[in-house]
Backbone as a ProteinNet text record, in pm:
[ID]
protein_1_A
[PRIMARY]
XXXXXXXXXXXXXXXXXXXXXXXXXXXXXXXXXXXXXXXXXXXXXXXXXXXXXXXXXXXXXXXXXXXXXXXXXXXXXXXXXXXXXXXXXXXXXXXXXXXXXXXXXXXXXXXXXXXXXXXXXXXXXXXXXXXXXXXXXXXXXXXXXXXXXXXXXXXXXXXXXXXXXXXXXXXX
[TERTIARY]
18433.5	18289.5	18245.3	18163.7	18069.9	17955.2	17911.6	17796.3	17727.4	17730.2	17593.9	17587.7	17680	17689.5	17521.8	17528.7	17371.8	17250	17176.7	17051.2	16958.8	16868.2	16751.1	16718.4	16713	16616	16757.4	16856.9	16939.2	16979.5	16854.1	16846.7	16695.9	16635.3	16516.2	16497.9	16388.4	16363.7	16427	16380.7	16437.7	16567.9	16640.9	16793.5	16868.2	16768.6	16771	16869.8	16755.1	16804.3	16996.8	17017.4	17175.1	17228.2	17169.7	17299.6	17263.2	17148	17162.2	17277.4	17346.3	17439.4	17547	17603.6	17758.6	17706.3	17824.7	17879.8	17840.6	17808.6	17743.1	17896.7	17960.5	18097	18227.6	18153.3	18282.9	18321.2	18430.8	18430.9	18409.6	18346.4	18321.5	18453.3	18525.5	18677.8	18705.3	18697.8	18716.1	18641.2	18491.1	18442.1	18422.6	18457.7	18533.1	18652.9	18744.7	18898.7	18843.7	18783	18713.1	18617.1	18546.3	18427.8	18520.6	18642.3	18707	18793.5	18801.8	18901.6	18798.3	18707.4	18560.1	18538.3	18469	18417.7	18497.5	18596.3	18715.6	18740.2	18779.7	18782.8	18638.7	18544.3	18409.3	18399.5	18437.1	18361.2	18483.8	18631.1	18655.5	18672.5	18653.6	18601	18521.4	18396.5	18239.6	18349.1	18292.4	18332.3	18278	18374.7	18343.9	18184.2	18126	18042.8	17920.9	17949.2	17836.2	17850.6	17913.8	17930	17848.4	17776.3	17665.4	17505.3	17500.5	17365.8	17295.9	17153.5	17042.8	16970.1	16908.8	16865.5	16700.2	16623.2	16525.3	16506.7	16446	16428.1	16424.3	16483	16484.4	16517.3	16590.1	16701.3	16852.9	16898.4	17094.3	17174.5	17266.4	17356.3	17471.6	17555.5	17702.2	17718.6	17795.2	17852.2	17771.7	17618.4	17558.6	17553.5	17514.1	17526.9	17687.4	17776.8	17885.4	17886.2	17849.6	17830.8	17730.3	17578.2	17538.5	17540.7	17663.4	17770.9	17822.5	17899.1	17961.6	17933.1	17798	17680.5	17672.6	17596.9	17567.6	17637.6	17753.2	17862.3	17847.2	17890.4	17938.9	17780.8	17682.4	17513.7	17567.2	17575.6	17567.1	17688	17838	17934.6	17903.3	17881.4	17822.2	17703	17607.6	17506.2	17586	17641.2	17782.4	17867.2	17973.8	17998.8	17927.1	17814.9	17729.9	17674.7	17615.6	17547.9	17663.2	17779.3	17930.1	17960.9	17939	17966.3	17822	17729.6	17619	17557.2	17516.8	17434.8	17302.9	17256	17065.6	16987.2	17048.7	16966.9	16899.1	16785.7	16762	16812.3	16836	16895	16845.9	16839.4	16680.2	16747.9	16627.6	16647.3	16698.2	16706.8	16734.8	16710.9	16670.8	16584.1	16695.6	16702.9	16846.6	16831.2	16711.6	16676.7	16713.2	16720.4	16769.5	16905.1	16951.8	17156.7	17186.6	17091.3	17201.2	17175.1	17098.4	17095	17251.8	17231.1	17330.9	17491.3	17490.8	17606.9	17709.1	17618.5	17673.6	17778	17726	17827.6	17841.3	17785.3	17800.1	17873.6	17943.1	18052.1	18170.9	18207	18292.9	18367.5	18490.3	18580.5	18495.5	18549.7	18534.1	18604.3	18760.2	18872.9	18805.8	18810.5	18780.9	18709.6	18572.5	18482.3	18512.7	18575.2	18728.7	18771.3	18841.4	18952.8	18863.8	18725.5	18643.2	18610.2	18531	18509.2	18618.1	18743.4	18870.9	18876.9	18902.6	18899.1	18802	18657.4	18577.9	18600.5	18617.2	18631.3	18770.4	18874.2	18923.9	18916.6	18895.7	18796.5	18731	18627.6	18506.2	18603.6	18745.8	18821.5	18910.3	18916.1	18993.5	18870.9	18735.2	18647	18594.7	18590.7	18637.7	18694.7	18847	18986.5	18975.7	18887.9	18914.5	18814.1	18713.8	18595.7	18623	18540.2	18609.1	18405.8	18454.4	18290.6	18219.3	18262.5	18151	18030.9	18119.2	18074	17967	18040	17973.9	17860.2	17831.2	17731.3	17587.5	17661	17515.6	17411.1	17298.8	17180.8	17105.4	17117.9	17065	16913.9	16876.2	16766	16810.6	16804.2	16799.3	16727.1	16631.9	16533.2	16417.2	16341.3	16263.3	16294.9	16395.2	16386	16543.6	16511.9	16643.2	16806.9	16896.4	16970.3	17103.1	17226.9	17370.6	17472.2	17516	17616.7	17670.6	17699.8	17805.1	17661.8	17559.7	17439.8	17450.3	17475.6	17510	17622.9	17738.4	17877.7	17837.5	17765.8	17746.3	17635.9	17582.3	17496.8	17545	17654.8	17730.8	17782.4	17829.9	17913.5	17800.9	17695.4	17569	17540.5	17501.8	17470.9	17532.6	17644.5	17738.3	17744	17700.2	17701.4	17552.8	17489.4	17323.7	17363.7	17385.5	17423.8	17482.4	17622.7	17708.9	17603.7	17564.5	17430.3	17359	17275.7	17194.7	17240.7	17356.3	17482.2	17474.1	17521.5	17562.9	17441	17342	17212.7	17168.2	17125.8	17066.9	17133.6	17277.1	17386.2	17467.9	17543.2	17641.1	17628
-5074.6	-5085.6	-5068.9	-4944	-4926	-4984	-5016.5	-5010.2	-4927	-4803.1	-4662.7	-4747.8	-4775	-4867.6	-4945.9	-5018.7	-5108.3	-5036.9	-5068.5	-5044.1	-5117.9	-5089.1	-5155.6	-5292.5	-5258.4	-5382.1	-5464	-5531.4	-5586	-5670.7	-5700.1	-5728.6	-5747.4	-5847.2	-5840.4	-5755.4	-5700.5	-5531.4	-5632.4	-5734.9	-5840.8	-5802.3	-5805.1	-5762.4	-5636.5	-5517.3	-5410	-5390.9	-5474.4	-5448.8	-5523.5	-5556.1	-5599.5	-5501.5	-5468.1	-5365.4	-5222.3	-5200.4	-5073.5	-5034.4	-5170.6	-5186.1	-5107.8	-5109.5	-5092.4	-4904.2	-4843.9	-4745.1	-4765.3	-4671.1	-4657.7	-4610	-4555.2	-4525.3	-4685.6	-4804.5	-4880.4	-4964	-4970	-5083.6	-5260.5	-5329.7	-5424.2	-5524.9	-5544.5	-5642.9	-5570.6	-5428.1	-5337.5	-5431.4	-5431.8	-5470	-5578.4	-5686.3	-5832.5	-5827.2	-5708.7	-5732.4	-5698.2	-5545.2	-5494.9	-5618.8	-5678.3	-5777.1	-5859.4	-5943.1	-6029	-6005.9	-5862.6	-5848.7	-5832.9	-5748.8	-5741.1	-5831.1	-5938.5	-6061.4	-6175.4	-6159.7	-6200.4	-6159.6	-6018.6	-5989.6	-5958.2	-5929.2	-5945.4	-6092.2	-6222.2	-6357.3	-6381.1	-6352.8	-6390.3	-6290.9	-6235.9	-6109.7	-6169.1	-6247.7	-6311.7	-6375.1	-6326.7	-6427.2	-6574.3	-6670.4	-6824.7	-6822.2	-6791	-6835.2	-6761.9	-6689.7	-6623.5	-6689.5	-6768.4	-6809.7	-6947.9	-6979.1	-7071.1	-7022.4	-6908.9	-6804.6	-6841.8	-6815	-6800.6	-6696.1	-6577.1	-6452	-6555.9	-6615	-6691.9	-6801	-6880.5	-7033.1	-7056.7	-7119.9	-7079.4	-7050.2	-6930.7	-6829.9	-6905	-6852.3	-6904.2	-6858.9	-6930.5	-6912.4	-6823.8	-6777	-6668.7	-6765.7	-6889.2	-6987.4	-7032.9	-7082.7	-7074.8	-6988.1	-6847.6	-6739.5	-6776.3	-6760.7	-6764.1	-6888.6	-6980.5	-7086.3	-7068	-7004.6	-6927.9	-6831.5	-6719.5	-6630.9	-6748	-6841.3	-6922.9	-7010.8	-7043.3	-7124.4	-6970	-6919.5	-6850	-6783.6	-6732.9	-6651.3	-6781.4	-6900.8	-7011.3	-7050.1	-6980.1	-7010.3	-6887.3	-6750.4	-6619.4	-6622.6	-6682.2	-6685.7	-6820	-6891	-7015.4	-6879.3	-6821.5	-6726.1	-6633.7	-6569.4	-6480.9	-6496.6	-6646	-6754.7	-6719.8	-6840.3	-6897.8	-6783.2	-6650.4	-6514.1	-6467.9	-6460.3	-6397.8	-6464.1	-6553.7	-6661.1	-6660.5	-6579	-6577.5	-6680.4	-6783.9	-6908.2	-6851	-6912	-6829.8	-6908.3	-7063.1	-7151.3	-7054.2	-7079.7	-7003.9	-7082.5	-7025.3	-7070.9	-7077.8	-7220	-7191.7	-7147.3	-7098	-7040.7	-7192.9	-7109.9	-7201.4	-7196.6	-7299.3	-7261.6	-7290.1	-7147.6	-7134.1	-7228.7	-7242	-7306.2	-7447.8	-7521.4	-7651.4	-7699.8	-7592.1	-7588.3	-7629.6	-7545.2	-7498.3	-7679.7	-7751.8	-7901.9	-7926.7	-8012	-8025.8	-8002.9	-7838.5	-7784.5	-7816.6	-7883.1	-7910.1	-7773	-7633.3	-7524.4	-7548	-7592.3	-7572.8	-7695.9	-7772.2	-7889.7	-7814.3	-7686.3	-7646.4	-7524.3	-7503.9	-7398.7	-7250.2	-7190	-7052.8	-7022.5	-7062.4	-7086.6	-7147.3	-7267.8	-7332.8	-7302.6	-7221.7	-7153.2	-7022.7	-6960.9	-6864.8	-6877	-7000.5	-7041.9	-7098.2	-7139.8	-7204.6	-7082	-6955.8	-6792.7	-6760.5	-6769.7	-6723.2	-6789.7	-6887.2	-6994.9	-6988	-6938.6	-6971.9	-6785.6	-6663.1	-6574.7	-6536.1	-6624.1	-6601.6	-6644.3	-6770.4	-6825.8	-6710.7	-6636.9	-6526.7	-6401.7	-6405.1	-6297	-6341.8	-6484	-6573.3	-6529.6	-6513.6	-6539.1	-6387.3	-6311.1	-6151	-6122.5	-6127.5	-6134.2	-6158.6	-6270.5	-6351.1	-6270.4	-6203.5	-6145.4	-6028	-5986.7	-5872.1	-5790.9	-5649.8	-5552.8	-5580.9	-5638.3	-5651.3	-5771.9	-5898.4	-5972.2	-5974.1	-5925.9	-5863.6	-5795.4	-5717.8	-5653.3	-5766.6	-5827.5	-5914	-5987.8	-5992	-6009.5	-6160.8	-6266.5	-6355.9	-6376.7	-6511.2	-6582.7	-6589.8	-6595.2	-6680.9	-6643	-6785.4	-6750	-6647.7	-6687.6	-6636.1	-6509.7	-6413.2	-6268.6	-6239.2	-6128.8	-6103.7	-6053.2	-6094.7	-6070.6	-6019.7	-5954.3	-5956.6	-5980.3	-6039.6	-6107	-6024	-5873.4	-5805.3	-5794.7	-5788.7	-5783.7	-5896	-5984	-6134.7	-6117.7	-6059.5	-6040.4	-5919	-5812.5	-5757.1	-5778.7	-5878.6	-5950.8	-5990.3	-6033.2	-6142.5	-6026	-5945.4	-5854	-5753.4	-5713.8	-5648.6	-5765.4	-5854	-5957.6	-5985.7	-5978.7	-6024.3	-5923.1	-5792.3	-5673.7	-5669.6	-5744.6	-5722.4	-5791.3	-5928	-6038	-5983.1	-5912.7	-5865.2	-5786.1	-5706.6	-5597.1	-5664.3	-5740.2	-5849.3	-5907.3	-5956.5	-6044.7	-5916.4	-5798.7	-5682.1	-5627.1	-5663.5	-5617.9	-5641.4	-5784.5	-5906.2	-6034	-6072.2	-6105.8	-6112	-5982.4	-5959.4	-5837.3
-162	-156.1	-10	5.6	173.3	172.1	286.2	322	233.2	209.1	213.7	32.4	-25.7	-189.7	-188.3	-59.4	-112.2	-99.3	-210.8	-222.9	-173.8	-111	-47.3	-124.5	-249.2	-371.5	-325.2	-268.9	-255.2	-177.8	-41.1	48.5	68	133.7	213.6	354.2	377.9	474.3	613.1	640.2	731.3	769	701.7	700.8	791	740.8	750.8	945.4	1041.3	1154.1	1191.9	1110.1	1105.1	1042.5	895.9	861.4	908.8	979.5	1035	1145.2	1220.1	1303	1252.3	1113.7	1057.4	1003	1073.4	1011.2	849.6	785.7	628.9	540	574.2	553.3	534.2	622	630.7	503.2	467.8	387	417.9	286.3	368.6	401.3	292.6	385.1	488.3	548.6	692.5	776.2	750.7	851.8	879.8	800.4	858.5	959.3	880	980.9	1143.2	1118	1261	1310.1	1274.5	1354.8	1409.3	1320.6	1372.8	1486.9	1545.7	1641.6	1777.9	1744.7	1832	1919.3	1806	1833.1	1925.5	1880.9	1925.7	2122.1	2095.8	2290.1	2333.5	2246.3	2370.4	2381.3	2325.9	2388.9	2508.6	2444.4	2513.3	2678.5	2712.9	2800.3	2926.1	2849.8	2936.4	3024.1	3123.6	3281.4	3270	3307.2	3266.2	3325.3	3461.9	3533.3	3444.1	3319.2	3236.9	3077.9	3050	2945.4	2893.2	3020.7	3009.1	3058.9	3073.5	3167.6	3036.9	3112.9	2991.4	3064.9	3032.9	3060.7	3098	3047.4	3007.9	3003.7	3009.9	2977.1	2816.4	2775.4	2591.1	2512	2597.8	2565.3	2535	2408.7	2440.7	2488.9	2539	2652.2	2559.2	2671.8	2557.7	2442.3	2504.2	2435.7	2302.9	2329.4	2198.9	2090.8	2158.5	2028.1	2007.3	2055.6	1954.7	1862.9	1878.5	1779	1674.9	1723.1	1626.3	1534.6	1522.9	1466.3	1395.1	1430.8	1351.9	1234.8	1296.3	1193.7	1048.7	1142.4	1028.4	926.8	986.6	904.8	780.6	833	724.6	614.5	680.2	562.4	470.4	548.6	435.6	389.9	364.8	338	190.2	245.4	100	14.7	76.1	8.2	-108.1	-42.3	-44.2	-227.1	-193.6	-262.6	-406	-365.1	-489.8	-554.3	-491.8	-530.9	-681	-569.8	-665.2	-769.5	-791.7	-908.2	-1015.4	-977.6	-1067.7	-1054.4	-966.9	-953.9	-936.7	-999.2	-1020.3	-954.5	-885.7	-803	-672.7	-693	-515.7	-398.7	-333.1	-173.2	-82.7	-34.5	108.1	210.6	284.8	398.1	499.6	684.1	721.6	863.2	951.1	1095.2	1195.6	1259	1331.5	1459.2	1499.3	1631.2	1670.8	1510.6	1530.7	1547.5	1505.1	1496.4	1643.2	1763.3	1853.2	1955.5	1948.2	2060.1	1927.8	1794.5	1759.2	1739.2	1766.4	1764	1946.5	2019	2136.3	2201.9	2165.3	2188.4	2367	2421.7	2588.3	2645.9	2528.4	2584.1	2527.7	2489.6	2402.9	2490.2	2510.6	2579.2	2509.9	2601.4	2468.9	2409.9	2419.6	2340.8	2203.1	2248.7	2108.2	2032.2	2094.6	1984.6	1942.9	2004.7	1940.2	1839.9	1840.7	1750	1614.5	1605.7	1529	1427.1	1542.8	1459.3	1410.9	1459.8	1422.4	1285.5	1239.9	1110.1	1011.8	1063.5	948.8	937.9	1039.9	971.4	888.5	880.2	769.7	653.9	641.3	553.6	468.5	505.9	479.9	400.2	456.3	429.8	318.4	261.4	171.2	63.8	79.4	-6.4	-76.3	-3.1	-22.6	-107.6	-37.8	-117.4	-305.3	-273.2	-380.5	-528.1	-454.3	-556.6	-590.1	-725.1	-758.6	-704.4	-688.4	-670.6	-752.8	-901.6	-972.4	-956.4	-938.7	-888.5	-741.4	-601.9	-497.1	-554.8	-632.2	-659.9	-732	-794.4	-851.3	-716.4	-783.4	-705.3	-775.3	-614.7	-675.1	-551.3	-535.1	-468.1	-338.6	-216.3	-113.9	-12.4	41.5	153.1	97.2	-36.8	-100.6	-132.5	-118.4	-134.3	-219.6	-284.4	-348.9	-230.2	-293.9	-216.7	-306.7	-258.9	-380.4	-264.2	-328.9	-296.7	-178.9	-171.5	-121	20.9	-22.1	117.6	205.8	150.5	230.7	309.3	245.7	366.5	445.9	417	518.5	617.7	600.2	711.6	786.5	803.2	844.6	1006	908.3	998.5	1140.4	1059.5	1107.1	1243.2	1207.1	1278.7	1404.7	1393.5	1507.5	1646.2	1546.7	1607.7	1723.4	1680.1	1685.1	1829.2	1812.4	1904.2	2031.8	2016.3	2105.9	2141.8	2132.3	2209.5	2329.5	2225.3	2303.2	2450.5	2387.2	2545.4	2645	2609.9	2704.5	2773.1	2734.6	2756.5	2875.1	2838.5	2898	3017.8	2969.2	2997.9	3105.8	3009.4	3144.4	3250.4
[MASK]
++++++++++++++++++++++++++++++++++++++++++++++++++++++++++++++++++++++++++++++++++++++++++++++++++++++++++++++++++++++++++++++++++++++++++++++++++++++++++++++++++++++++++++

């Protein structure tokens, strides 16, 4: 199953700027294995003395977005989940802004938040593994708009992509 597989009605237009990130050609367990190696040497890459920068006042530091990748993979991965199993409950959305005072990412190595993405993305790749396309394909609720299951894992991946941009941009 590629990318170019989803149909618009499958996703909210919201979305769109994440999965425009991924090659339309990739498969999606591909583009878990590829994000996870990515993700992996660009954090760990950031020069320590940039791994706490804020471009802005407001703005998150390296270290936060990677905890925010982490948060989220583990919201659209439960989305993901519950979608594949046919759960018709809608799924609320969720306000990314409050994660990051709680998630304490700037008392945290970048190792360790490494090793955290490292874990929950295999996890994501246990949950894959585990589904069959037909399933991936069904379309349930979350965050008011339709979504399928297989649009949720490729958010995940889009996303991370979006992020790393952002860092290289602004950053470093």
């Amino acid at each position: 199953m590629t990318l170019k597989m989803l149909n618009t009605s499958e996703f909210d237009p919201y979305y769109k700027r994440y999965l425009d990130k991924l090659p339309e050609d990739i498969p999606l367990r591909e583009s878990f294995h590829l994000g996870k190696t990515q993700v992996t040497q660009f954090f760990k890459a950031i020069p320590e003395a940039k791994q706490d920068f804020r471009y802005a006042p407001e703005k998150w530091t390296p270290k936060e977005v990677l905890q925010h990748l982490i948060d989220t993979e583990r919201i659209f991965q439960y989305r993901c989940f519950r979608i594949a199993r046919h759960d018709k409950t809608e799924l609320a959305g969720f306000d990314q802004n409050i994660y990051v005072e709680p998630s304490m990412a700037s008392n945290k190595t970048i190792e360790a938040l490494v090793s955290e993405f490292i874990a929950v993305r295999d996890s994501s790749l246990a949950l894959l593994n585990s589904l069959s396309d037909m399933d991936l394909a069904y379309i349930g609720v979350a965050n008011n708009g339709d979504m399928s299951a297989r649009a949720a894992a490729f958010v995940i991946t889009g996303h991370e992509i979006w992020h790393m941009e952002i860092i290289s941009e602004r950053y470093l």
